[in-house]
C-alpha positions, -999 to 999 in steps of 0.1 A, spaced: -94 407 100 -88 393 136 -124 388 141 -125 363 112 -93 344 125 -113 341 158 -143 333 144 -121 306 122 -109 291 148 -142 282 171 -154 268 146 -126 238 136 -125 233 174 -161 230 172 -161 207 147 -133 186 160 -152 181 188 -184 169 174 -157 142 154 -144 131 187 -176 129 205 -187 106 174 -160 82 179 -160 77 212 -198 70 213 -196 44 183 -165 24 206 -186 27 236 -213 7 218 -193 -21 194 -157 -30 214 -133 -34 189 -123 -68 203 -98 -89 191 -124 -117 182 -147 -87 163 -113 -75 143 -110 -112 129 -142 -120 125 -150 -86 105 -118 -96 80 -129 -134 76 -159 -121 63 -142 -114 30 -124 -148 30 -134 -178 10 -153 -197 31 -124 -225 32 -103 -203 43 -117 -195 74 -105 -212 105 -96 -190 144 -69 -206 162 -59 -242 169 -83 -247 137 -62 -227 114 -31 -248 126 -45 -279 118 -65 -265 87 -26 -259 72 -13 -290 85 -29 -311 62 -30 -293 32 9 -298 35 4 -334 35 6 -354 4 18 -387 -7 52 -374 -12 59 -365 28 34 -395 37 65 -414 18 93 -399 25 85 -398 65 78 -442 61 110 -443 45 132 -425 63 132 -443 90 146 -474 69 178 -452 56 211 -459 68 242 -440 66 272 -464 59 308 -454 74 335 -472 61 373 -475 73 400 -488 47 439 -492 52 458 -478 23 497 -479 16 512 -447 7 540 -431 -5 557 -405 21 560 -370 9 605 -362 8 609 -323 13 624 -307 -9 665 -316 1 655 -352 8 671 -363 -23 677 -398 -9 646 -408 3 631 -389 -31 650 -415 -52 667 -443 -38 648 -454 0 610 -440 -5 590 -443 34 560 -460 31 531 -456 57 496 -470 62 466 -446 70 429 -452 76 407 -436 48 369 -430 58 346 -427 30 306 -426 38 271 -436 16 239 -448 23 221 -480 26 185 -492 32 171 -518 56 149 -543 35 144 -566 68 132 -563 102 166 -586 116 190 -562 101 202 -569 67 206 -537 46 209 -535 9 235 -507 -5 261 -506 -34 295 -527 -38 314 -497 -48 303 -482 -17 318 -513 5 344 -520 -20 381 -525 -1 368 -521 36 385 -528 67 355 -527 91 316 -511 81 295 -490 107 262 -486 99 240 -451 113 201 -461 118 181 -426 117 175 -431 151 207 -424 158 225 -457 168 254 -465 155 266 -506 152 294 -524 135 280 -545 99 290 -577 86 295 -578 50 274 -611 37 284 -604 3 285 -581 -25 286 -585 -64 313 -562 -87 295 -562 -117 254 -556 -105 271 -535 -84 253 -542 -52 261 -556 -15 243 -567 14 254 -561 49 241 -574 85 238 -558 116 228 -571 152 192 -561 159 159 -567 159 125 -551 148 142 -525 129 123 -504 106 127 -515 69 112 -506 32 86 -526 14 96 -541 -19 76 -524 -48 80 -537 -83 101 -518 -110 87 -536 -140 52 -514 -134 72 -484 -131 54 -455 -154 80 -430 -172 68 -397 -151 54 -411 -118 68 -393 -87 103 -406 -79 118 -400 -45 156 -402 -38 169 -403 2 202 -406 13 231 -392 35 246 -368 12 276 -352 25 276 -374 54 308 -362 76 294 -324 68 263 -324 79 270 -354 112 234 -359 112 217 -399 111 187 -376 95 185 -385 55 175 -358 27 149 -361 4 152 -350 -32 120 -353 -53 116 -358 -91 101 -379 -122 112 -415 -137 128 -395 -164 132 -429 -182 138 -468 -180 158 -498 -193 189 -481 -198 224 -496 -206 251 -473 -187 284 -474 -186 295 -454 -156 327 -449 -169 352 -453 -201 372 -474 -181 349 -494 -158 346 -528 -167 308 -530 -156 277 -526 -176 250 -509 -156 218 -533 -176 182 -524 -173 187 -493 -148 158 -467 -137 171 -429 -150 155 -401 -127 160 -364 -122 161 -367 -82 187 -353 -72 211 -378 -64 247 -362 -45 277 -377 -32 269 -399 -1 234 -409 -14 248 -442 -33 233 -470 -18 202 -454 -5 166 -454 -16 149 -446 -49 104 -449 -38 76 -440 -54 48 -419 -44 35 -452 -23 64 -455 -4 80 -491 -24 113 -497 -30 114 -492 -67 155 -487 -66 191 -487 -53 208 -452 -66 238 -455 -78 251 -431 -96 250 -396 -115 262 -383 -149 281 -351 -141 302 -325 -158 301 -303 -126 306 -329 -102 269 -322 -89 238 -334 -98 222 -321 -129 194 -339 -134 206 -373 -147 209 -398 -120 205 -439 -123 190 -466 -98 196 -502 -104 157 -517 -106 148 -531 -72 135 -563 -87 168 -571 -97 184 -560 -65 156 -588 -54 174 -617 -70 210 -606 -63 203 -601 -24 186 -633 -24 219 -648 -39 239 -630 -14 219 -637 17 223 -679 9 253 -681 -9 278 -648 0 277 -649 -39 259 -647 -72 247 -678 -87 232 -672 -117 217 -700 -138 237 -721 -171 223 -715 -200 250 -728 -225 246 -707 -255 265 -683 -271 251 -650 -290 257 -629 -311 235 -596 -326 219 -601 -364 240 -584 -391 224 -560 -416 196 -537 -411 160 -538 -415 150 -502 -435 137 -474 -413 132 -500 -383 172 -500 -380 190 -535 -368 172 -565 -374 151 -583 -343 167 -610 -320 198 -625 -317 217 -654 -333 231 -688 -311 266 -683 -326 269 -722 -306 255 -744 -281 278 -761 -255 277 -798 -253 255 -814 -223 245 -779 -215 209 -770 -207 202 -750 -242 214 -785 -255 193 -803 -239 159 -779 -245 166 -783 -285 183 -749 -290 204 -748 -321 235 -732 -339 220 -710 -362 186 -701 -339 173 -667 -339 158 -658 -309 130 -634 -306 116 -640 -273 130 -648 -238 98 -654 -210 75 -628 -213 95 -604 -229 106 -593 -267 144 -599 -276 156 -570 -299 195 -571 -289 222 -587 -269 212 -566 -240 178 -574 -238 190 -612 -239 221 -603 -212 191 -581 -188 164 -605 -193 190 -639 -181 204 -620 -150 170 -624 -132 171 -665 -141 182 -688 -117 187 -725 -115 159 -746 -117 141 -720 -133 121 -731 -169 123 -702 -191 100 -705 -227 122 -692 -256 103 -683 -288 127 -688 -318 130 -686 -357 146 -717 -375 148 -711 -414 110 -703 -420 96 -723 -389 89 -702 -355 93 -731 -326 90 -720 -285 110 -743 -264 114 -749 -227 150 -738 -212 155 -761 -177 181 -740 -158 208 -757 -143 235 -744 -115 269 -738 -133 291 -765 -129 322 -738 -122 301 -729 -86 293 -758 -76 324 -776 -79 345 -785 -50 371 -756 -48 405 -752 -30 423 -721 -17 450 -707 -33 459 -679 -9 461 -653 -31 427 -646 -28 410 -672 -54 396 -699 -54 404 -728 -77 390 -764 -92 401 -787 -113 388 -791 -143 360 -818 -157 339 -823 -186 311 -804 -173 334 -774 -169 354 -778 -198 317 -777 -217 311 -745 -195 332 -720 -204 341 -739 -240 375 -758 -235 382 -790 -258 400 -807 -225 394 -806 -192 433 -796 -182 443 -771 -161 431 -758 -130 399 -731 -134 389 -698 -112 361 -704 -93 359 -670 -70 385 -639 -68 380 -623 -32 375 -582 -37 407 -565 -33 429 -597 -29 460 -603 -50 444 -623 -77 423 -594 -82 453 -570 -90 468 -593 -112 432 -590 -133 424 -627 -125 387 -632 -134 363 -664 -124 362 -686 -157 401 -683 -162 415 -714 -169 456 -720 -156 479 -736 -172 512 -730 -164 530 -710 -136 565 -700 -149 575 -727 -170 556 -754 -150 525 -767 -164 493 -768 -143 474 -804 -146 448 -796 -115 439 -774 -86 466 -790 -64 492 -786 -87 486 -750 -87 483 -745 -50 516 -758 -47 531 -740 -71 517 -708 -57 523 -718 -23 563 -727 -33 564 -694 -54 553 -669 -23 573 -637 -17 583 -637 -59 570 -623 -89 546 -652 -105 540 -648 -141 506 -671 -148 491 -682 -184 458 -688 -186 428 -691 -208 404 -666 -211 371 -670 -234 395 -693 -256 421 -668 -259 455 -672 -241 465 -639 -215 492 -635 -192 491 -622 -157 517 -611 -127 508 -624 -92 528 -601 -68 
């Protein structure tokens, strides 16, 4: 029995050493190099696949490049971050035994709110496009260039109801977007969003990009209930758009301007997929109004509309809209519009409803010619609109110092905004955040009495107001031929 253990024995060593001996030999003769370990596992790689050092970097590189980063690198460089400082009034807190100051003698204190978006540069001299809201009721603007520079912005003007602003800053050769064209926009092309979300989080000039389709376009929004604006014609995407990121960028997959974002529909608060971008070709005509004027200056027409009663079967409502009237001596007048007119094509494009109408006139401006296809009784008739300036804009206007602007009234204003006369004094401009404002003053009111003195001009009125200063003004005006009242504090 101890033999065979022995004999067990000599023989594994034995064999273990003939193993050994193996081994060694076959390393003496192929090195197992680095270079020979990678080349013997490319070998069963794809061809394409195979690449040894600085190669495989480079090889990786630009499969990772696409139009998407290609874009989104371009347009980076063009996004601003916009800082803004406002002064607000408040109310002091009383503790909780301050009875007197709770009730009868309330402190009040100013403090500096900062709020933050984004903008875009759309020229090399340093104007930048962004959103009203986002510049609405500030003291001074900085903007943040991605380079990191920060420099104080000029407002040159901004619009309430497009919802859009244009600021300035003082520099040259700046990086800035190119224009693309949102009528040729394709419901599913790539849509990419940039912007400063979450600006004073993150303290970083660097935008984010969110990336997603043109979920849809020429909608009607209303942002709110309350809001007294009408978002018309607006690009609806599922990038991600976040607090902060109003005012910046919406591109396409070329890197074009294609939209301002603007805002999100939200039940979270976050973004969930439903976001809007006011077209960039309207953002076009607006900042070109801004940039000369400080204002919009859209063109008179001199018609008024109204949708086409009934239905039409399956189709629903019934196509084009109605001239309810045609002012006197107004450009519809004069092209051979008519009471009674149904219109079923504006330019280029099909008129099924008021806001088709409403989103196809916003782009016109004086001295435009406009063809308009309409339906009288059986006949179909096209007819050339020459677009004049509105005579309310053009007019010399006086300062009230309340924050409006005022003229007296004429003919050509009284035919305007539908007046029989031409007495009173009219609105021609309510500055943003201004006293006239708070009192719900509008351009197009017409005044005709402060307390229980009637208004005959613009100077009567400016010396009422002036005389009136320090009280509580109550004002009846004219609105749309309806009478209003408003409280000038």
């Amino acid at each position: 029995m101890r033999t065979t253990r022995i004999v067990l024995f000599v023989v594994l060593f034995a064999v273990l050493g003939i193993a050994t001996g193996i081994v060694i030999r076959r390393l003496q003769q192929h090195p197992a190099s680095g270079t020979d370990r990678v080349t013997d596992a490319q070998a069963e790689l794809p061809p394409a696949l195979v690449s040894t050092g600085g190669d495989a970097a480079a090889s990786i590189s630009a499969s990772r490049h696409n139009a998407i980063t290609r874009a989104a690198a371009e347009v980076g460089r063009a996004v601003t971050a916009v800082s803004i400082v406002q002064t607000r009034v408040v109310q002091a807190r009383p503790g909780l035994d301050d009875f007197w100051s709770r009730f009868f003698f309330p402190r009040f204190y100013r403090e500096q709110v900062r709020s933050m978006g984004s903008g875009v540069i759309v020229t090399q001299d340093g104007y930048v496009l962004t959103n009203e809201h986002v510049t609405s009721g500030a003291d001074s603007i900085w903007v943040t260039l991605s380079d990191g520079r920060t420099l104080p912005a000029q407002l040159i003007g901004s619009d309430h109801q497009t919802d859009l602003a244009v600021l300035k800053v003082d520099a040259e050769s700046l990086p800035s977007v190119r224009l693309g064209n949102s009528d040729a926009l394709l419901i599913g092309e790539w849509a990419i969003a940039l912007g400063n979300p979450f600006g004073f989080l993150l303290d970083d000039s660097k935008p984010t990009v969110t990336v997603g389709v043109i979920s849809a376009l020429d909608r009607d929004v209303k942002r709110a209930p309350d809001d007294d604006r009408i978002y018309r014609k607006v690009i609806q995407t599922d990038a991600a758009i976040n607090p902060g990121n109003s005012g910046g960028p919406l591109v396409n997959a070329d890197g074009e301007l294609i939209g301002i974002n603007s805002f999100i529909f939200s039940s979270s608060r976050g973004s969930e997929g439903i976001g809007f971008a006011i077209p960039v070709n309207q953002a076009r005509v607006v900042m070109a109004d801004l940039i000369r004027y400080g204002e919009l200056r859209p063109a008179w027409i001199g018609v008024r509309l109204q949708a086409r009663a009934g239905q039409s079967g399956p189709e629903g409502r019934l196509h084009g809209v109605v001239v309810a009237a045609v002012l006197p001596d107004s450009p519809a007048e004069r092209s051979g519009i008519e009471a009674g007119d149904v219109i079923l094509k504006a330019g280029d494009d099909v008129v099924h409803s008021l806001a088709d109408w409403e989103g196809e006139a916003s782009y016109w401006r004086p001295g435009d010619r406009v063809e308009v296809v309409c339906r009288r009784g059986t006949d179909i008739r096209t007819l050339t609109l020459k677009l004049e300036n509105q005579p309310l804009l053009v007019a010399p206007s006086v300062r009230t110092g309340y924050g409006m602007e005022v003229t007296d009234m004429d003919g050509a204003i009284a035919a305007q905004l539908g007046m029989p006369n031409s007495r009173g004094a009219a609105v021609a401009r309510v500055r943003p955040s201004s006293a006239a404002e708070a009192a719900g003053l509008q351009r197009g009111d017409i005044i005709y009495q402060v307390g229980n003195v009637a208004v005959s001009d613009a100077a009567t009125l400016t010396d009422l107001l002036r005389r009136g200063r320090g009280h509580r003004l109550i004002v009846r005006l004219v609105r749309h031929g309806q009478p209003y009242r408003a409280v000038l504090e």
